[in-house]
DSSP file (Angstrom, degrees, kcal/mol; ACC not computed):
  #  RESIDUE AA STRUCTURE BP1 BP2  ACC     N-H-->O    O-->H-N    N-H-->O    O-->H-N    TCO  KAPPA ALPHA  PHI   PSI    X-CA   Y-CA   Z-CA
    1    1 A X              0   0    0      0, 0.0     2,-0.2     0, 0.0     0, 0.0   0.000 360.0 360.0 360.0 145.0 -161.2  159.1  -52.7
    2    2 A X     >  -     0   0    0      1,-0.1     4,-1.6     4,-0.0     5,-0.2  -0.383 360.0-104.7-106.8 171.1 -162.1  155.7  -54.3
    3    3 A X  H  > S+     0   0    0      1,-0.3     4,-3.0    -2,-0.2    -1,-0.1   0.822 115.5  51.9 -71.4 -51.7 -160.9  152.5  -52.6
    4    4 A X  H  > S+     0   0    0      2,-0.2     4,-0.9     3,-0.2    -1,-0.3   0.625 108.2  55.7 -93.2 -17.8 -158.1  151.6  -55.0
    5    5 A X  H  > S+     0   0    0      2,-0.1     4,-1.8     3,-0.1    -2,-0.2   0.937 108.1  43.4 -57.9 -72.3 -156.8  154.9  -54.7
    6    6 A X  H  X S+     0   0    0     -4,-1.6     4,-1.9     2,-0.2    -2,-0.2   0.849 113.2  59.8   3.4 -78.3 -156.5  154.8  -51.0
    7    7 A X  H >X S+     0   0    0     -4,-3.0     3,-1.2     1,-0.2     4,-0.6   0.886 102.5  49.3 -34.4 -80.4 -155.1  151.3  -51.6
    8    8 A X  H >X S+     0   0    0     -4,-0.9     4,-4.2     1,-0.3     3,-1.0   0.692 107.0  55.4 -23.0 -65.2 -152.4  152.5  -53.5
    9    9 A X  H 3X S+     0   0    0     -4,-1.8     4,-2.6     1,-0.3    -1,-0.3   0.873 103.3  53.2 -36.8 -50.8 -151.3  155.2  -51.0
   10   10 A X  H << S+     0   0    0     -4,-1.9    -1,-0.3    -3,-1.2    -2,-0.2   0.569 108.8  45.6 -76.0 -23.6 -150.9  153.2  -48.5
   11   11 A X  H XX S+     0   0    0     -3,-1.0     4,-2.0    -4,-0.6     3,-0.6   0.734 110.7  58.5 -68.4 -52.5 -148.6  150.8  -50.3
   12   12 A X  H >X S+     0   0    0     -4,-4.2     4,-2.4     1,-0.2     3,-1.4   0.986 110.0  40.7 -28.9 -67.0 -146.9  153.9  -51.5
   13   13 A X  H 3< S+     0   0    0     -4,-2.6    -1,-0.2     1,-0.3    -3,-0.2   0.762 112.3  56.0 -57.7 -28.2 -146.1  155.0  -47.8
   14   14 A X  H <4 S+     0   0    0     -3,-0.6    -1,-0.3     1,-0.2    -2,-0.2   0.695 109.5  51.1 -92.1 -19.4 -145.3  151.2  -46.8
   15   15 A X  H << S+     0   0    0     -4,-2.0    -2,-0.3    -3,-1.4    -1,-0.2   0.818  82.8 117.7 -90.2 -19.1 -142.6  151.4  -49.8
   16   16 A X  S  < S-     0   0    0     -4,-2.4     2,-0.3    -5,-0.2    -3,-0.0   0.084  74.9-113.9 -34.5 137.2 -140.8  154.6  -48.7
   17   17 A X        -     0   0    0      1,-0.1    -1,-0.1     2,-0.1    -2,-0.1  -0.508  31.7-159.5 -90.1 156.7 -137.5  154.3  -47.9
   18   18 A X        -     0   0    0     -2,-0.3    -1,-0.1    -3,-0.1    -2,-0.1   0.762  31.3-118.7 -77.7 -24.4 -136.9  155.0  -43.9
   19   19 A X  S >> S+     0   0    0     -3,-0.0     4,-0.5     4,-0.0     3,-0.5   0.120  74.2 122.8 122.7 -65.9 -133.9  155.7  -43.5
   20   20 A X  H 3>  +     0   0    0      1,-0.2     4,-4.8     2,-0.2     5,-0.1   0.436  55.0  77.9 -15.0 -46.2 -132.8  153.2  -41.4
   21   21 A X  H 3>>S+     0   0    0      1,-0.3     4,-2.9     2,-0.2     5,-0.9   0.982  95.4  42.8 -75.5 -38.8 -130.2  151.8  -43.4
   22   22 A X  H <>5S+     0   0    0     -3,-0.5     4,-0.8     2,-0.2    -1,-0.3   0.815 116.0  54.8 -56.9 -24.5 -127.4  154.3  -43.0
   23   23 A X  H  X5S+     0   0    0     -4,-0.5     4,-1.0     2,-0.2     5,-0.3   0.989 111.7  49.6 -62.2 -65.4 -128.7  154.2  -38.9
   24   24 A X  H  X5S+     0   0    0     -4,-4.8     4,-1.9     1,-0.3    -2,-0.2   0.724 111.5  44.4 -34.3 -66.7 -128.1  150.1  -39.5
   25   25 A X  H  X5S+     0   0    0     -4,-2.9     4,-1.2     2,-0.3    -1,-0.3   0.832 114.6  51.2 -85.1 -46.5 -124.8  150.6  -40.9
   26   26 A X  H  X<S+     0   0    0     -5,-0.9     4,-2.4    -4,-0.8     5,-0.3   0.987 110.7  48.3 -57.3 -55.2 -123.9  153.2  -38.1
   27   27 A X  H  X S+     0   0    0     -4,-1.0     4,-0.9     1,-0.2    -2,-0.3   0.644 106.1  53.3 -46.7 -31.9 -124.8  151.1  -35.5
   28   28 A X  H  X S+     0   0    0     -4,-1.9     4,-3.6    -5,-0.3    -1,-0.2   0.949 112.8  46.4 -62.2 -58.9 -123.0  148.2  -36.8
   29   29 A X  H >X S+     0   0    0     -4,-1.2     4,-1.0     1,-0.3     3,-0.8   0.899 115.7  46.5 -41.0 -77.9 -119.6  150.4  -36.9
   30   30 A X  H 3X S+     0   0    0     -4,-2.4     4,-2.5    -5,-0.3     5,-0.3   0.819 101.9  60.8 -46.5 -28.0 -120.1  151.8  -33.6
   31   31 A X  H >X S+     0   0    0     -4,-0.9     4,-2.8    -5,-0.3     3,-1.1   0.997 109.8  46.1 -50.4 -57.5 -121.0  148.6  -32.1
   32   32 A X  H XX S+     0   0    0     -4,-3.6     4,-3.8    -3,-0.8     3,-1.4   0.972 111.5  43.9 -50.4 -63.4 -117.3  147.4  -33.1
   33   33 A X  H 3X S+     0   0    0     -4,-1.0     4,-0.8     1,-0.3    -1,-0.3   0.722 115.7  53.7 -68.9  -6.0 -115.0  150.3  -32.1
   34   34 A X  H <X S+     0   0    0     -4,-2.5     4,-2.3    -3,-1.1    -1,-0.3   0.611 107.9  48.6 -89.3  -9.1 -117.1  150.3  -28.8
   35   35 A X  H <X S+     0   0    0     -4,-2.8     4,-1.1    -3,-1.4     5,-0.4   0.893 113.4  43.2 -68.7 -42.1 -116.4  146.8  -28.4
   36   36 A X  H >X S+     0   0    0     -4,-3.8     4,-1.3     1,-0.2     3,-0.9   0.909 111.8  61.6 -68.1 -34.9 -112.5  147.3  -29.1
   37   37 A X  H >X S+     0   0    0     -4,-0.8     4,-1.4     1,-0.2     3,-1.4   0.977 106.7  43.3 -46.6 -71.6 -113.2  150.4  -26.7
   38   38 A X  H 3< S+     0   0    0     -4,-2.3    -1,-0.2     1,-0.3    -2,-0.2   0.568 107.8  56.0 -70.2  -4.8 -114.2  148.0  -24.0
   39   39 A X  H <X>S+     0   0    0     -4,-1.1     5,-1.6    -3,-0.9     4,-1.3   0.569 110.2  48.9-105.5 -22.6 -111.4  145.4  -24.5
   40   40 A X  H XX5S+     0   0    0     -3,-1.4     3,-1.1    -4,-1.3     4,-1.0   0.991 109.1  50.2 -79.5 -47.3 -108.9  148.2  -24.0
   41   41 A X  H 3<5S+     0   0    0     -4,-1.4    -2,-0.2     1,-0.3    -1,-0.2   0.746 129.5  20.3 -44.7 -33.1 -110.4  149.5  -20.9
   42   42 A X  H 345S+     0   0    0     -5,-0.4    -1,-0.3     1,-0.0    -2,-0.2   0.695 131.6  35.0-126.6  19.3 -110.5  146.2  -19.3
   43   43 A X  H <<5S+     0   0    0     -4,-1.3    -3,-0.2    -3,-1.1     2,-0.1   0.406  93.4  95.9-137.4 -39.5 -107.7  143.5  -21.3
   44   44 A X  S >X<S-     0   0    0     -5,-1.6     4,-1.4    -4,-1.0     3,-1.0  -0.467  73.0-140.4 -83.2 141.5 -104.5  146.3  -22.2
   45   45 A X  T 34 S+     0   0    0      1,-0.3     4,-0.2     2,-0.2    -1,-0.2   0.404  93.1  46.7 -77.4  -0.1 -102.4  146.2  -20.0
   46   46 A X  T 34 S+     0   0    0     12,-0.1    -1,-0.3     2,-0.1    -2,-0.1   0.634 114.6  43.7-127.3  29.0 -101.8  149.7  -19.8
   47   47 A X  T <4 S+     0   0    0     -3,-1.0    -2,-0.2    -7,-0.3     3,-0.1   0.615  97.4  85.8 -54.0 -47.8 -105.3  151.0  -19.8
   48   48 A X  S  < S+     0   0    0     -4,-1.4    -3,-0.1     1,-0.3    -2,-0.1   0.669  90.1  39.5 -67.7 -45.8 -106.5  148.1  -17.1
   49   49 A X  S    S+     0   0    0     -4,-0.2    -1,-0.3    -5,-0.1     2,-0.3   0.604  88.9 103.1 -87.3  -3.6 -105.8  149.6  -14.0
   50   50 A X  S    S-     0   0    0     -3,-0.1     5,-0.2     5,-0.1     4,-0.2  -0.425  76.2-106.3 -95.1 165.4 -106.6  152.8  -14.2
   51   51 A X        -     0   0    0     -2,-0.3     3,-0.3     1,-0.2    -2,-0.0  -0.253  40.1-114.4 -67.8 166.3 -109.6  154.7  -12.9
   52   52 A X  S    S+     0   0    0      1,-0.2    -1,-0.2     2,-0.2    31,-0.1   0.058 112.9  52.5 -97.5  19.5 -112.0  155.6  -16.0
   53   53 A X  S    S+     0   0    0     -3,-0.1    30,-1.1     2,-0.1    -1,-0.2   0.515 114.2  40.7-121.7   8.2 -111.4  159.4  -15.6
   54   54 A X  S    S+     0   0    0     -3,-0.3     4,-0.3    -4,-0.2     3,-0.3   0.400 111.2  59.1-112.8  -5.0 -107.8  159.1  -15.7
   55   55 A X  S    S+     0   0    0     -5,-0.2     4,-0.4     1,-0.1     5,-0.1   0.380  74.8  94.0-104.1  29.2 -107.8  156.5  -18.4
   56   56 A X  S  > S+     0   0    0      2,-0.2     4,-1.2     1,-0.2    -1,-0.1   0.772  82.4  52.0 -75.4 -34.7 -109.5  158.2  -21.4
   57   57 A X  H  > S+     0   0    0     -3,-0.3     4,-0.9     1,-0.2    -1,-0.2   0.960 112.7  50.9 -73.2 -49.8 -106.8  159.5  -23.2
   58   58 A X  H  > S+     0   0    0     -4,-0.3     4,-0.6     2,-0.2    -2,-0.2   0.296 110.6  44.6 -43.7 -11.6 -105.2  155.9  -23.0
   59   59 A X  H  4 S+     0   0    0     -4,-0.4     4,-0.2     2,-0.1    -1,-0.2   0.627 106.8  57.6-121.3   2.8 -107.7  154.1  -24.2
   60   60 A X  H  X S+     0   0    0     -4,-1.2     4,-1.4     2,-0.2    -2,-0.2   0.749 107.1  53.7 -71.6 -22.9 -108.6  156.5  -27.1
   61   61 A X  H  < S+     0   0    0     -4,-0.9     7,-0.2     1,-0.2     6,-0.2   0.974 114.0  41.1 -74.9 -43.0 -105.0  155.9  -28.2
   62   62 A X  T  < S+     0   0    0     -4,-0.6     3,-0.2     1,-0.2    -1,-0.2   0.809 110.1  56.6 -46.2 -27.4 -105.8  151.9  -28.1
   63   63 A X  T  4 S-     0   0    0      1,-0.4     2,-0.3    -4,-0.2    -1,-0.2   0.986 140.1 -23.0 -80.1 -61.8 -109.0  152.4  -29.6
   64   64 A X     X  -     0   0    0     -4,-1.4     4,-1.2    -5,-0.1    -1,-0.4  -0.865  49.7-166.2-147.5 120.7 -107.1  154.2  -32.6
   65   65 A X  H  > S+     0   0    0     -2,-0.3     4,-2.7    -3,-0.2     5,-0.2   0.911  89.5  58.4 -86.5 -28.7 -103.8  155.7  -32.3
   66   66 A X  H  > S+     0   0    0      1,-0.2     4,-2.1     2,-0.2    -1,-0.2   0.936 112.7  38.3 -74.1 -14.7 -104.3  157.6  -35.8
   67   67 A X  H  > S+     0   0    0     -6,-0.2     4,-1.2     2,-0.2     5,-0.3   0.826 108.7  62.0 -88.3  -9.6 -107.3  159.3  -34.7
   68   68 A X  H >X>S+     0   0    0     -4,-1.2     4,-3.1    -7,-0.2     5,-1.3   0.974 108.4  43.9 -71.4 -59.8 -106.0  159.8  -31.5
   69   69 A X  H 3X5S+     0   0    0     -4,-2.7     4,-0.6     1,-0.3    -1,-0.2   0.704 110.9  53.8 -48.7 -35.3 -103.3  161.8  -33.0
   70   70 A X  H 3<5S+     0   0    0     -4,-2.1    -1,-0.3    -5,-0.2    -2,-0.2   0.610 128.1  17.1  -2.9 -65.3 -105.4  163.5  -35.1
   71   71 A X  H <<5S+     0   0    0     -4,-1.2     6,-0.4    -3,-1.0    -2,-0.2   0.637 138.1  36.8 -68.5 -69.0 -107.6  164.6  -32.6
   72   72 A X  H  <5S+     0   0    0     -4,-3.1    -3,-0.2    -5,-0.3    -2,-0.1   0.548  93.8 102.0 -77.5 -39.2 -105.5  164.1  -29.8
   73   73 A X  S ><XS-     0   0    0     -5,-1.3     3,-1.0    -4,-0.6     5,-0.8   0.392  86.3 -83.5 -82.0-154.0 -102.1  164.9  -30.8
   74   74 A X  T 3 5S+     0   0    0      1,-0.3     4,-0.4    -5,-0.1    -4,-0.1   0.990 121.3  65.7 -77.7 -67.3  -99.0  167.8  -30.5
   75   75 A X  T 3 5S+     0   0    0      2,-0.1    -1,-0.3    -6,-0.1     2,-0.1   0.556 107.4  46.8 -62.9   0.9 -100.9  169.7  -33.8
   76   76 A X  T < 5S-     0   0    0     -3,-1.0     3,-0.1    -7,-0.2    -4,-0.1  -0.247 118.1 -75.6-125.8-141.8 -103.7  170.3  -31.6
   77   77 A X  T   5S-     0   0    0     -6,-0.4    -3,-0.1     1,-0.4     2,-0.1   0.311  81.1-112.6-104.5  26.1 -104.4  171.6  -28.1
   78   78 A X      < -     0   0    0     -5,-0.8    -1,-0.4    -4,-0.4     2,-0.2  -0.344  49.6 -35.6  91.5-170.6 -103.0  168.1  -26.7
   79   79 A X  S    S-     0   0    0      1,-0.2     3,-0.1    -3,-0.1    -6,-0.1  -0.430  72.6 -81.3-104.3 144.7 -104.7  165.3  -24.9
   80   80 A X        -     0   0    0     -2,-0.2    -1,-0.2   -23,-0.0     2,-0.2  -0.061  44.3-122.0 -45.9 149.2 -107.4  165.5  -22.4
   81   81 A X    >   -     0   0    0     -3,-0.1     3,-1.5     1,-0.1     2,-0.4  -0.495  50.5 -83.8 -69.8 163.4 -106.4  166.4  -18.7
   82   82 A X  T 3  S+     0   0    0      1,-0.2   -28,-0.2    -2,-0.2     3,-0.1  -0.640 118.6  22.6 -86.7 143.6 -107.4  163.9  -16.7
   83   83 A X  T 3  S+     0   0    0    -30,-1.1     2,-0.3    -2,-0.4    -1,-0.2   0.099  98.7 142.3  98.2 -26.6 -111.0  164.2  -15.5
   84   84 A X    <   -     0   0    0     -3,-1.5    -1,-0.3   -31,-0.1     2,-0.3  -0.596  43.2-157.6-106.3 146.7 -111.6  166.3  -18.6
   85   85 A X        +     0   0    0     -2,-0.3     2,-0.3    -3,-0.1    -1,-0.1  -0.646  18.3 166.9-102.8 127.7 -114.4  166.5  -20.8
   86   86 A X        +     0   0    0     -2,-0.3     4,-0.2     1,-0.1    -6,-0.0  -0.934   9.7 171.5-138.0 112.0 -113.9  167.8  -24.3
   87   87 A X  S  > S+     0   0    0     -2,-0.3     4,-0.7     2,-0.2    -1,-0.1   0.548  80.4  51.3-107.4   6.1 -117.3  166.7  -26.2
   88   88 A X  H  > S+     0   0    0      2,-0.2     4,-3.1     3,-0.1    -1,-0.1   0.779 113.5  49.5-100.9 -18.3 -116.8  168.6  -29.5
   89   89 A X  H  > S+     0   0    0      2,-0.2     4,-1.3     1,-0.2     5,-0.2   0.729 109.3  55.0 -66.8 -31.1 -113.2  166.7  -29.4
   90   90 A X  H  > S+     0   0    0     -4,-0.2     4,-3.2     2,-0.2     5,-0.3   0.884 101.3  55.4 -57.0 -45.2 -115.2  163.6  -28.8
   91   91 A X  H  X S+     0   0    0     -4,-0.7     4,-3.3     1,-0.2     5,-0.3   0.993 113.1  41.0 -57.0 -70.0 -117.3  164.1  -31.8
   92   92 A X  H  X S+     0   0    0     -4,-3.1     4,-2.7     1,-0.2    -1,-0.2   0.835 111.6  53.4 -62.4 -20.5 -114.4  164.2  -34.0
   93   93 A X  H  X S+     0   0    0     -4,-1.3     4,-1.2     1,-0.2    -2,-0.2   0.807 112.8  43.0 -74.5 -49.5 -112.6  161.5  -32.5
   94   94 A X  H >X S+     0   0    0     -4,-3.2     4,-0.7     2,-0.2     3,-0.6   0.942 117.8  51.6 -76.1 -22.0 -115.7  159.0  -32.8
   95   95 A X  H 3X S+     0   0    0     -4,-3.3     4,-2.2     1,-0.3     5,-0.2   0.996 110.7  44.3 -55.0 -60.1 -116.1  160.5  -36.6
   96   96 A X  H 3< S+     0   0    0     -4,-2.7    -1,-0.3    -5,-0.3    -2,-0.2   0.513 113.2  52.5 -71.5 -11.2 -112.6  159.9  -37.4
   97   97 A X  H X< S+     0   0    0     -4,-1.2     3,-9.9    -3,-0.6     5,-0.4   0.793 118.8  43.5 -64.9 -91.9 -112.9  155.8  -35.5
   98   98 A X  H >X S+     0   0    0     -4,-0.7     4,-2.9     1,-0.3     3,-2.0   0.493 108.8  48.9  -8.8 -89.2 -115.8  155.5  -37.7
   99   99 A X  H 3X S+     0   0    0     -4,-2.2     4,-1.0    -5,-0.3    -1,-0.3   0.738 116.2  45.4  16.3 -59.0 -114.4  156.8  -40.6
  100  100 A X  H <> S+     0   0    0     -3,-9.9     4,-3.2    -5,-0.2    -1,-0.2   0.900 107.7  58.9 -81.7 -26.0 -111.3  154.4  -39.9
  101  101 A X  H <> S+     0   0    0     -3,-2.0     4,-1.1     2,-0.3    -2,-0.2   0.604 110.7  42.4 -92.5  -9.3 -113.7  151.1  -39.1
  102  102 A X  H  X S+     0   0    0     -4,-2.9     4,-0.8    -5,-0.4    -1,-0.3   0.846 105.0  63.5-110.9 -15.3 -115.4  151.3  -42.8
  103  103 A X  H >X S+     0   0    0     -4,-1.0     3,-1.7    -5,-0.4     4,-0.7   0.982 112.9  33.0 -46.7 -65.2 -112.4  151.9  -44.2
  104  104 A X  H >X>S+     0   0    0     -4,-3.2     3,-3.7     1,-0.3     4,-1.5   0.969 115.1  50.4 -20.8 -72.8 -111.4  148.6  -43.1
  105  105 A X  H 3<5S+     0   0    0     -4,-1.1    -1,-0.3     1,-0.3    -2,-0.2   0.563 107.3  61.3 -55.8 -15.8 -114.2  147.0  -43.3
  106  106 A X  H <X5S+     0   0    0     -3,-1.7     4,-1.6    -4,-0.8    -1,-0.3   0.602 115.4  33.2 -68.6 -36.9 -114.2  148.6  -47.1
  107  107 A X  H <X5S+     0   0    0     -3,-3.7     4,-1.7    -4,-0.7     5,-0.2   0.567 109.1  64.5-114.0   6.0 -110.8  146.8  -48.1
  108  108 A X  H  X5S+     0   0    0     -4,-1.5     4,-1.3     2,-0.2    -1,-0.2   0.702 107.6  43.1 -82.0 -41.5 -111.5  143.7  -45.9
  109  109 A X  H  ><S+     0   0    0     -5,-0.5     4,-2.4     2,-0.2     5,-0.3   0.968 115.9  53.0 -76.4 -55.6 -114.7  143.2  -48.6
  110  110 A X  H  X S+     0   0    0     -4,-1.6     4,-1.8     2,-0.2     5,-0.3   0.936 110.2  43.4 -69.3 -54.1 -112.0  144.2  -51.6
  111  111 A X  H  X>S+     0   0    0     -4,-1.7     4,-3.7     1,-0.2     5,-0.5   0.997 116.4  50.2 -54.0 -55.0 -109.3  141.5  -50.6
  112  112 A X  H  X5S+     0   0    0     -4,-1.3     4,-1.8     2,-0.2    -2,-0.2   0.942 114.1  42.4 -51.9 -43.0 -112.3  139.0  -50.1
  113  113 A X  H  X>S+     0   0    0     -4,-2.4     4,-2.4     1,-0.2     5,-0.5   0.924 114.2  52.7 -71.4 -41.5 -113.9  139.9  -53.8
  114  114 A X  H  X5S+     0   0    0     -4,-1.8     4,-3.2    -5,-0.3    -1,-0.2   0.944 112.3  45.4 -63.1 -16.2 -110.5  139.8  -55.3
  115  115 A X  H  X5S+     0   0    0     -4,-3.7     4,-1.3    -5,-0.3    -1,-0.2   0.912 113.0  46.1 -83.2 -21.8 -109.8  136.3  -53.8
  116  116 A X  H  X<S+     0   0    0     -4,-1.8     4,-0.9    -5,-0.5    -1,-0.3   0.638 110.9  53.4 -80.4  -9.0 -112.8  135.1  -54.7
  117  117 A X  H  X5S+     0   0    0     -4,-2.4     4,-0.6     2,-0.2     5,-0.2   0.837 114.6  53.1 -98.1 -63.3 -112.2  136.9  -58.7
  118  118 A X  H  X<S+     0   0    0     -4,-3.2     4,-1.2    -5,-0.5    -2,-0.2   0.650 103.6  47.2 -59.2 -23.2 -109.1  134.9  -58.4
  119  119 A X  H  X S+     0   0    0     -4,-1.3     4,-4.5     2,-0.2    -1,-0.2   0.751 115.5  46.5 -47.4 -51.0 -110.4  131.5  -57.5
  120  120 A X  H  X S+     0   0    0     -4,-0.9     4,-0.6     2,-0.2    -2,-0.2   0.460 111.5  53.3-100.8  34.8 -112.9  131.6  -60.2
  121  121 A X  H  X S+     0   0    0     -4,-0.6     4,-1.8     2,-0.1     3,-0.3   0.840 106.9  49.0 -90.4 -71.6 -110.4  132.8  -62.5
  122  122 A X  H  X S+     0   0    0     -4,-1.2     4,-1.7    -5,-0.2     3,-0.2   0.878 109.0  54.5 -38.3 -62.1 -108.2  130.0  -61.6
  123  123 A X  H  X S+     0   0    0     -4,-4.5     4,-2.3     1,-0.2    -1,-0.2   0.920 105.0  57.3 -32.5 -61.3 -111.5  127.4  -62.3
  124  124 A X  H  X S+     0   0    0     -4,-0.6     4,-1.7    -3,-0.3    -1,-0.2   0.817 105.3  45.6 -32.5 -54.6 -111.8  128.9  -65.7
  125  125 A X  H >X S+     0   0    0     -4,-1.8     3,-2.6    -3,-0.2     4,-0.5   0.967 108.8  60.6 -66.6 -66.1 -108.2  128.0  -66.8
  126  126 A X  H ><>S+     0   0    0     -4,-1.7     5,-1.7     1,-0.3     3,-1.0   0.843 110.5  39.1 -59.5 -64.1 -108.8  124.6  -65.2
  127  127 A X  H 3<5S+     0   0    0     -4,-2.3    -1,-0.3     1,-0.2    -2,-0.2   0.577 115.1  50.0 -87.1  10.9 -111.6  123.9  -67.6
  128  128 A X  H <<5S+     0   0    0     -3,-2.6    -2,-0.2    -4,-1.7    -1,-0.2   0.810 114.7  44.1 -52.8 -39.0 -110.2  125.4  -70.5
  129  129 A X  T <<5S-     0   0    0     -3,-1.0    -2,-0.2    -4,-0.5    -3,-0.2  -0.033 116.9-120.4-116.9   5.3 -107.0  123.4  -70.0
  130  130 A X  T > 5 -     0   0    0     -4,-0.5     3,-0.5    -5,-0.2     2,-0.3   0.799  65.8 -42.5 -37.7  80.1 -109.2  120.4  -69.3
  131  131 A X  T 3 <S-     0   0    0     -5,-1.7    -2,-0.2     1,-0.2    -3,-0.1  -0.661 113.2 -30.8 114.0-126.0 -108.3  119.6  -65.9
  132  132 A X  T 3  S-     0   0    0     -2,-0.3    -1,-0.2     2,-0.1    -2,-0.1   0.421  85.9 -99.8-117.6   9.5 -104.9  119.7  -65.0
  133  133 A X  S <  S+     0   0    0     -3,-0.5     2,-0.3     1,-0.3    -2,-0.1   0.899  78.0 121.3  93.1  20.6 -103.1  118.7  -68.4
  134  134 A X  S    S+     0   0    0      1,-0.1    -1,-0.3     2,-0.1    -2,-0.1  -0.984  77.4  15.3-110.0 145.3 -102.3  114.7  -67.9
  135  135 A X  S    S-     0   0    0     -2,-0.3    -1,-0.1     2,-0.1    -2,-0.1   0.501 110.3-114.2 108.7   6.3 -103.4  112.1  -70.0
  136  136 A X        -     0   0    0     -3,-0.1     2,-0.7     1,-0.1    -2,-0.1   0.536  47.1 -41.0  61.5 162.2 -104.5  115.0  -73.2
  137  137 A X    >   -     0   0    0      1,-0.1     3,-3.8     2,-0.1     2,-0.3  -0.550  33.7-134.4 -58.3  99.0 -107.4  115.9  -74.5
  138  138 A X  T 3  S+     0   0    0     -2,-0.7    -1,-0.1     1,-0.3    -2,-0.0   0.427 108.8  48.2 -50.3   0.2 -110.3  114.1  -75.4
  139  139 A X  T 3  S+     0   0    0     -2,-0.3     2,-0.7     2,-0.1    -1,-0.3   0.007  84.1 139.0-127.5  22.8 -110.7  115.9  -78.7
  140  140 A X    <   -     0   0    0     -3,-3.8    -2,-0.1     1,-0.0    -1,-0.0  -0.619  55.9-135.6 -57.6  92.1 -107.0  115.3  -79.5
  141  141 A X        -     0   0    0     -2,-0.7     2,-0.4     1,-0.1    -2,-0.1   0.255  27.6-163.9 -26.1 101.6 -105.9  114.3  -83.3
  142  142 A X              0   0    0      1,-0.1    -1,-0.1     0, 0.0     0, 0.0  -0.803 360.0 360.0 -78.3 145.5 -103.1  111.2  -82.3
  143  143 A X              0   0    0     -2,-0.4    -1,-0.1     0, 0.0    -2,-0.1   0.478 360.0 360.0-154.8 360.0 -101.3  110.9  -85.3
């Protein structure tokens, strides 16, 4: 193998993509709904006092009540006992947070572009109109 082949590989391999980002972008999500996890657990007030094997069910409902119901609710086989470990319920339960926290974070991004589509909407007309329409145009025929 000649030298500038080599080369070449090895730049190949250093551009492959890893991966990573869809970990990146999980990790961000989770970070959040486990922050909001911990602020129910230790700030709602009717989460705060209770031991953490009897408060799970309560602070999945804080966390999200529509995935808790989802998950959680009448249509299914009900809400944890207390003490009890359900991990495949867990699974969906964190799917269906995720799930809820880029969907926010999805229309949080769409209000923001559209305000920002509407500001430089709004500019436009302003230097069409040239400026705000006192005192006329400088390339207006008095007559």
């Amino acid at each position: 193998m000649t030298h500038f082949t080599r080369l070449f590989l090895f730049l190949l391999v250093l551009l492959l993509p890893t991966g990573n980002h869809a970990k990146s972008r999980r990790q961000k999500t989770d970070t959040m709904w486990k922050n909001r996890k911990r602020e129910c657990e230790r700030e709602d007030d009717l989460c705060r006092g209770m031991h953490p094997d009897m408060n799970q069910n309560c602070v999945n409902k804080c966390v999200s009540p529509e995935c808790f119901d989802e998950v959680y609710g009448p249509s299914t086989p009900g809400p944890l006992e207390d003490g009890e470990l359900d991990p495949e319920r867990q699974k969906l339960f964190t799917s269906c947070v995720r799930r809820d926290y880029r969907e926010q974070k999805r229309k949080r991004e769409m209000a923001r572009r559209a305000e920002r589509e509407k500001k430089k909407s709004g500019e436009d007309k302003i230097e069409e109109g040239g400026g705000s329409g006192e005192g006329g145009d400088a390339g207006e025929i008095i007559g």
